[in-house]
VMD Tcl script that builds the backbone (N, CA, C; Angstrom):
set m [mol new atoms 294]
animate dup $m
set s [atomselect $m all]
$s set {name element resname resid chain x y z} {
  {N N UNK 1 A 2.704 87.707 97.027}
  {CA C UNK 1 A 1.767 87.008 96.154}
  {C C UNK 1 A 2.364 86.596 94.810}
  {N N UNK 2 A 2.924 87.381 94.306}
  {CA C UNK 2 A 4.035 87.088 92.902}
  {C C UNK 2 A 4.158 86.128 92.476}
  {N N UNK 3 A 5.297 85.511 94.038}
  {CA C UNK 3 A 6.255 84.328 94.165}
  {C C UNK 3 A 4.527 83.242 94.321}
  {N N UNK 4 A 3.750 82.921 94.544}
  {CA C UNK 4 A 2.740 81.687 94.369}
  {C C UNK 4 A 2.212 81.684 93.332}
  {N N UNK 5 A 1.819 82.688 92.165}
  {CA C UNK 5 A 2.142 83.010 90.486}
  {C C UNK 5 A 3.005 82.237 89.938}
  {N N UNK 6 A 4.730 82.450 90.521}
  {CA C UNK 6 A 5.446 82.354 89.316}
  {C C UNK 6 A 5.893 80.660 90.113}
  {N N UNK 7 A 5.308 80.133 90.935}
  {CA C UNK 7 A 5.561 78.787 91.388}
  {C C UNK 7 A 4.352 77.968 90.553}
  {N N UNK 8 A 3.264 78.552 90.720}
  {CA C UNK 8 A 1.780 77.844 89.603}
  {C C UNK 8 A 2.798 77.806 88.273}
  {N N UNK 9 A 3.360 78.289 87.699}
  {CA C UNK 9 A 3.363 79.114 86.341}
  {C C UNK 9 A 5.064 77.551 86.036}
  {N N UNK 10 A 5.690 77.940 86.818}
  {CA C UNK 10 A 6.924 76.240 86.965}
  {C C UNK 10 A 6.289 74.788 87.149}
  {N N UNK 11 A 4.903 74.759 87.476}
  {CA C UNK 11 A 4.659 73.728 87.781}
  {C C UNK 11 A 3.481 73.238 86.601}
  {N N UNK 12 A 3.063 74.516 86.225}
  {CA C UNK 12 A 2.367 73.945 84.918}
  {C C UNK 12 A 2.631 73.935 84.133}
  {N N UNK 13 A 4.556 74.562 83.940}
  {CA C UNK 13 A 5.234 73.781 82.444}
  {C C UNK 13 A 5.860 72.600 82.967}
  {N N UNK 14 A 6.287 71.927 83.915}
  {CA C UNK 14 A 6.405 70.559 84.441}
  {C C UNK 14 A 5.562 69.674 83.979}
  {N N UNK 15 A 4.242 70.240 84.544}
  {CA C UNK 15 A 3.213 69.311 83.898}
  {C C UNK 15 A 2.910 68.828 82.653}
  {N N UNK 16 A 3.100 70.611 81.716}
  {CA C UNK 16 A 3.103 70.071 79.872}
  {C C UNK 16 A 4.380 69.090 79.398}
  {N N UNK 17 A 5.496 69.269 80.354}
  {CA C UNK 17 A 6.621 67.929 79.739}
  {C C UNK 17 A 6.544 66.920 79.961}
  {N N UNK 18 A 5.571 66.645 81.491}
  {CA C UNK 18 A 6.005 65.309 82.033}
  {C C UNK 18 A 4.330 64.559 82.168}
  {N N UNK 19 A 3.738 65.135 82.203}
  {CA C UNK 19 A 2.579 64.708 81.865}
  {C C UNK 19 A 1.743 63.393 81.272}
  {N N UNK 20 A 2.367 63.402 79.551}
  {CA C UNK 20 A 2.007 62.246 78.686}
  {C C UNK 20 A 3.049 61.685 79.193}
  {N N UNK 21 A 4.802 61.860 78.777}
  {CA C UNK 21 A 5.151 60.804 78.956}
  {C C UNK 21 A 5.174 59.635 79.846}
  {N N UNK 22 A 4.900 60.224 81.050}
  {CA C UNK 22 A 4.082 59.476 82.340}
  {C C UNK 22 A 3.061 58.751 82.116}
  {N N UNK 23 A 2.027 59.624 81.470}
  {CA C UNK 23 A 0.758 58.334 81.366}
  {C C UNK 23 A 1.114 57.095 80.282}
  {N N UNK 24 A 2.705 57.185 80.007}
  {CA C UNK 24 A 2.830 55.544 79.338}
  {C C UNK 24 A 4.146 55.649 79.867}
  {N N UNK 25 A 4.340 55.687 81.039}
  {CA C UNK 25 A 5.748 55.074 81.729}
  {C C UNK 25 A 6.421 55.235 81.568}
  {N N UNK 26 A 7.145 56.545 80.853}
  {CA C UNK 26 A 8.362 57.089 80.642}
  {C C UNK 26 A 8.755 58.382 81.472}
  {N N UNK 27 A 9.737 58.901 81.311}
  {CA C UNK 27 A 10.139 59.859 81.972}
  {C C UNK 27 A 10.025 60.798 80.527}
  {N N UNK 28 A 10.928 62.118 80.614}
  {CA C UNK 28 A 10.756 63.359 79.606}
  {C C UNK 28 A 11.832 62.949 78.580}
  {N N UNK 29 A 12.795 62.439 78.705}
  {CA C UNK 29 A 14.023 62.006 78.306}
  {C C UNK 29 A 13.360 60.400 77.688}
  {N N UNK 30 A 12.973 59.805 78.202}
  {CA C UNK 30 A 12.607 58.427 77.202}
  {C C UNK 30 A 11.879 58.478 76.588}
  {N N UNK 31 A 11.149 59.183 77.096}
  {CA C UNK 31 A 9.620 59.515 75.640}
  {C C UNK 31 A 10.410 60.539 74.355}
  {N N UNK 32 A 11.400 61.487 74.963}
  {CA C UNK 32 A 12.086 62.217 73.750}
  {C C UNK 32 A 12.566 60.928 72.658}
  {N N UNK 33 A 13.810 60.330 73.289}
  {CA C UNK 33 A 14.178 59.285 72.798}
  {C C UNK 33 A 13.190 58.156 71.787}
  {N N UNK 34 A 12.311 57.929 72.615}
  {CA C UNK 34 A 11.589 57.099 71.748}
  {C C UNK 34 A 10.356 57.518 70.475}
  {N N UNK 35 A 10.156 58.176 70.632}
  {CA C UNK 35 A 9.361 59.364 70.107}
  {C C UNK 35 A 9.963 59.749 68.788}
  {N N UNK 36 A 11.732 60.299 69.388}
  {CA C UNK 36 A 12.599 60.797 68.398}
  {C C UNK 36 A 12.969 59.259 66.965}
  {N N UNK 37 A 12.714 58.352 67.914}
  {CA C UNK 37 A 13.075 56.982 66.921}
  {C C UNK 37 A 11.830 57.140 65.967}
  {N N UNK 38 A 10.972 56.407 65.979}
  {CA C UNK 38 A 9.485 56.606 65.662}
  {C C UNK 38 A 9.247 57.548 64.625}
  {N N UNK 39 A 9.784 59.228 64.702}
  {CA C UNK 39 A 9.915 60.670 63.885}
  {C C UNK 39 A 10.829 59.833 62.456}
  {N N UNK 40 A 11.866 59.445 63.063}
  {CA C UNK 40 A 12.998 58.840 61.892}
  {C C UNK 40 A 12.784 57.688 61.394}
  {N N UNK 41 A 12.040 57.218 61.525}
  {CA C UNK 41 A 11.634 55.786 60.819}
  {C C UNK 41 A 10.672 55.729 59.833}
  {N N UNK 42 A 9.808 57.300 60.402}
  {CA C UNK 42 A 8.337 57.430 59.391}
  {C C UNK 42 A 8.971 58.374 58.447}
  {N N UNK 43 A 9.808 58.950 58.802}
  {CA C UNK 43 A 10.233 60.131 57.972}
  {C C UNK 43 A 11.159 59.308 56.943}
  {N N UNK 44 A 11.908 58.133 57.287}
  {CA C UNK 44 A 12.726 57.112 56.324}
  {C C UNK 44 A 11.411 56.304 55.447}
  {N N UNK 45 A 10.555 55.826 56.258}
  {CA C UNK 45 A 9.263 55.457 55.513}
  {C C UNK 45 A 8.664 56.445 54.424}
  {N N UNK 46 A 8.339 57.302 54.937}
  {CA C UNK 46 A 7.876 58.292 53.701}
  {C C UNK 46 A 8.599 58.595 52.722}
  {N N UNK 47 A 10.011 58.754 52.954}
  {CA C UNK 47 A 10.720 58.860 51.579}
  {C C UNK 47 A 10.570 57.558 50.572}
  {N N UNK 48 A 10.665 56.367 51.727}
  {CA C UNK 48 A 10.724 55.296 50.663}
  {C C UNK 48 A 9.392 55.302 49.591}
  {N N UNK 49 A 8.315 55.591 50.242}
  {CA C UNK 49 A 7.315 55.755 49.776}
  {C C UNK 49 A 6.897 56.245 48.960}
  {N N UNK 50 A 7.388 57.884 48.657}
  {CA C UNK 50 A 7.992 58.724 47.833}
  {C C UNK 50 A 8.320 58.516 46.500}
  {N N UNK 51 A 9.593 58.138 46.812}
  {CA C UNK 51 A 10.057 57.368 45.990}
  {C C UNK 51 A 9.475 56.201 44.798}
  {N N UNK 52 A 9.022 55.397 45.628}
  {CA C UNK 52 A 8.250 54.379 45.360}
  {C C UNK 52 A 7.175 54.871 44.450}
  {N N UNK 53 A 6.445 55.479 44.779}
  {CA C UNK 53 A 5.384 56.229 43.963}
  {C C UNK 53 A 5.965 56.877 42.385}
  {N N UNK 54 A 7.281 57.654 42.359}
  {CA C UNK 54 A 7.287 57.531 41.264}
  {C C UNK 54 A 7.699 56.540 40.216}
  {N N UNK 55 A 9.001 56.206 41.085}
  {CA C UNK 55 A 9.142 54.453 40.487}
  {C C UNK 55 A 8.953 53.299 41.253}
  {N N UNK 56 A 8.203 52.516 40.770}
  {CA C UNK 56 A 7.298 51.843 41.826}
  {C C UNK 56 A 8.367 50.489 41.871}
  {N N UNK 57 A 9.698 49.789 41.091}
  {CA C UNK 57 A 10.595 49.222 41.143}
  {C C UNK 57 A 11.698 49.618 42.564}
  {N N UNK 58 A 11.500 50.801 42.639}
  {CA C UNK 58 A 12.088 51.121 43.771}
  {C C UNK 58 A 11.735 50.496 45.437}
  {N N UNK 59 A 12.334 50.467 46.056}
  {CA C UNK 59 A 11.548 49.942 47.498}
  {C C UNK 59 A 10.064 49.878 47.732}
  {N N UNK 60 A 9.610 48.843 47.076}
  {CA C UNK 60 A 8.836 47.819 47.043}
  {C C UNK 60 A 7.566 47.646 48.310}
  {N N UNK 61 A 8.800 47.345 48.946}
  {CA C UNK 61 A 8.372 46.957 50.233}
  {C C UNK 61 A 8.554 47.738 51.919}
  {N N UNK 62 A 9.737 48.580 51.376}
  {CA C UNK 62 A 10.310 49.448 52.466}
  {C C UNK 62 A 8.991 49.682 53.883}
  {N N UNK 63 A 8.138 50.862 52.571}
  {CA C UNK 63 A 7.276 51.889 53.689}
  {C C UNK 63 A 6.811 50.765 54.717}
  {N N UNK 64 A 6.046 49.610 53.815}
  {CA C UNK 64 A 5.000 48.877 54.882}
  {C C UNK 64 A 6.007 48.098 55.771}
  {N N UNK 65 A 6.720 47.596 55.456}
  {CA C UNK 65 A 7.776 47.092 56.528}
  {C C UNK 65 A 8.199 47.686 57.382}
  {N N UNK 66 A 8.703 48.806 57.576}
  {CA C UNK 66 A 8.914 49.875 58.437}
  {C C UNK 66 A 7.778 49.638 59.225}
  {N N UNK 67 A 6.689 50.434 58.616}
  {CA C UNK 67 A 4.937 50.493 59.522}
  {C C UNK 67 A 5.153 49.571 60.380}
  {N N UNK 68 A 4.599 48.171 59.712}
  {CA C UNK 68 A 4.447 46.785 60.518}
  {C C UNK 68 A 5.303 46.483 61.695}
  {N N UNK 69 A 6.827 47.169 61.087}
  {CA C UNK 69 A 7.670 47.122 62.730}
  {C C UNK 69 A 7.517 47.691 64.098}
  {N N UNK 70 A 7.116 49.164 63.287}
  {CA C UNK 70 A 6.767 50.310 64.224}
  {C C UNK 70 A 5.012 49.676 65.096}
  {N N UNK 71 A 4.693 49.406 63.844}
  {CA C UNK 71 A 3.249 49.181 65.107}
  {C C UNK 71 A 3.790 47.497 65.779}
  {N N UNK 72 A 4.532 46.953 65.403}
  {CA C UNK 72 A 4.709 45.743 66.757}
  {C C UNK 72 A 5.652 46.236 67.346}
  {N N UNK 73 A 5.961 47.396 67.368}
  {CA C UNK 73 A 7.077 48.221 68.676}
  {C C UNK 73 A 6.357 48.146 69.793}
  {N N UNK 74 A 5.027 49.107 68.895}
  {CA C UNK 74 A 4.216 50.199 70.315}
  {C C UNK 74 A 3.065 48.803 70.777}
  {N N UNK 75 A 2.769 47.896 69.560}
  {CA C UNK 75 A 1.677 47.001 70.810}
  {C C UNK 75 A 2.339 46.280 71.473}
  {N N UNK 76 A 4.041 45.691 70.831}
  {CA C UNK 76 A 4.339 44.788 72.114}
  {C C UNK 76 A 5.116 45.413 73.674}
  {N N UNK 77 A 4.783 46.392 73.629}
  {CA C UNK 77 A 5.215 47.069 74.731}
  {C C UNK 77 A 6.920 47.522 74.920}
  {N N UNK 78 A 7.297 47.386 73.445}
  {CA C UNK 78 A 8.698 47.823 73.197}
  {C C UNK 78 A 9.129 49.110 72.508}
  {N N UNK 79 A 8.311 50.048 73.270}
  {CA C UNK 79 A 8.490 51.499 73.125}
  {C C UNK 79 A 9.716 52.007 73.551}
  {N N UNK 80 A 10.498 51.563 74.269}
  {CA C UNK 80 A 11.596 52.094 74.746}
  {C C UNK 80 A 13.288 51.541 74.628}
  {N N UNK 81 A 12.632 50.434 73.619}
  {CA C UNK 81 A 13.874 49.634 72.959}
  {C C UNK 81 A 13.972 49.577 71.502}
  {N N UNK 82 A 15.308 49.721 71.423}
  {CA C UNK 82 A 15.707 49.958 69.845}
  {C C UNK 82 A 17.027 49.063 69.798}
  {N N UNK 83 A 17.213 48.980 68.634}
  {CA C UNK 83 A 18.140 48.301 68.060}
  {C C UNK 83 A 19.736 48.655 68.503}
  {N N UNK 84 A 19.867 49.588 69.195}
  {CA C UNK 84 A 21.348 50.093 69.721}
  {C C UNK 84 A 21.062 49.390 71.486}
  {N N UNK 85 A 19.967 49.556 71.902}
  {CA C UNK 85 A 19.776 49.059 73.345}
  {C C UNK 85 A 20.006 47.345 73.229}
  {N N UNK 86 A 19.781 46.517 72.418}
  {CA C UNK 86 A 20.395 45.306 71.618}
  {C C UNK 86 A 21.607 44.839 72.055}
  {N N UNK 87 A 22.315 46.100 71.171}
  {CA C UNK 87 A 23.965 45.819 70.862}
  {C C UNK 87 A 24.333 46.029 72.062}
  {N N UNK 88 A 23.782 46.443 72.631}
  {CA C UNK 88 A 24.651 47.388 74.462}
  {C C UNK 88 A 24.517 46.211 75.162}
  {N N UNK 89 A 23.535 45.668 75.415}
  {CA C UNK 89 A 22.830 44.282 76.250}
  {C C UNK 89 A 23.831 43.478 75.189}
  {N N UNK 90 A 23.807 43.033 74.508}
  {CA C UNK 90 A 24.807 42.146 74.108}
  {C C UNK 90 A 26.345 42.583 74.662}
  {N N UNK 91 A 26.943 43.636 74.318}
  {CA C UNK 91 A 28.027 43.959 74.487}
  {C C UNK 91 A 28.044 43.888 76.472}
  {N N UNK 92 A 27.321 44.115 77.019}
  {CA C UNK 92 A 27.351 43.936 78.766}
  {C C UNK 92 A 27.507 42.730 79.347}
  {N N UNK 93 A 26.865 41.380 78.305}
  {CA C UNK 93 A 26.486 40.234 78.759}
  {C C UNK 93 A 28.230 39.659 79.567}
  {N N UNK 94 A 28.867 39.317 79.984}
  {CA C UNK 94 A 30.013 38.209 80.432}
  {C C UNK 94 A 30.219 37.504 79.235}
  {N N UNK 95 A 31.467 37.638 78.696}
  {CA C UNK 95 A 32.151 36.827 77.619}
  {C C UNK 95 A 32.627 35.986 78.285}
  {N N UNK 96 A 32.571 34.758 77.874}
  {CA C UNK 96 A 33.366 33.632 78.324}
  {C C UNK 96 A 34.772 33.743 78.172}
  {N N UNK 97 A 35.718 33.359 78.969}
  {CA C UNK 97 A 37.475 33.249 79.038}
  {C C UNK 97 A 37.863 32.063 78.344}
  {N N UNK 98 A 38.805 32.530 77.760}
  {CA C UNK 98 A 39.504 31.641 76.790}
  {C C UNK 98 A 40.529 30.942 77.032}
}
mol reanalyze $m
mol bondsrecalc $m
mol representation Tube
mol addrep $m
């Protein structure tokens, strides 16, 4: 009986990892990834912000620019692309011969 315990018990921490990122089409690893972008952008936002607040000459414009990017990430359905996935797709494309 144990062993159908400790098989429930593997399958319902499966479930707490893979769970959400599934219900928006990622695996555990792309939702880390993208997730992890998102953490560093607000956390670069808030400093600017920060900042900003005490001297308001300072990045101006930073925080909300950031925001505005981040939310046309997640509505245009470009949750899983960033600016290094870009350079890679560029760098893969066939260079023309010289």
């Amino acid at each position: 009986m144990p062993r159908i315990k400790i098989y429930d018990l593997a399958m319902a921490v499966k479930r707490y990892f893979t769970e959400h990122p599934a219900s928006v089409g990622e695996t555990y690893g792309e939702h880390f990834r993208v997730a992890s972008h998102f953490a560093k952008e607000l956390v670069t936002a808030a400093m600017a912000a920060a900042c900003h607040a005490i001297l308001p000459s300072l990045f101006p414009s930073t925080a909300s620019s950031k925001v505005r990017r981040l939310h046309a990430e997640i509505t245009a359905g470009l949750r899983g692309k960033t600016h290094e996935d870009d350079i890679t797709q560029e760098a893969e494309q066939t260079q023309p011969v010289a």
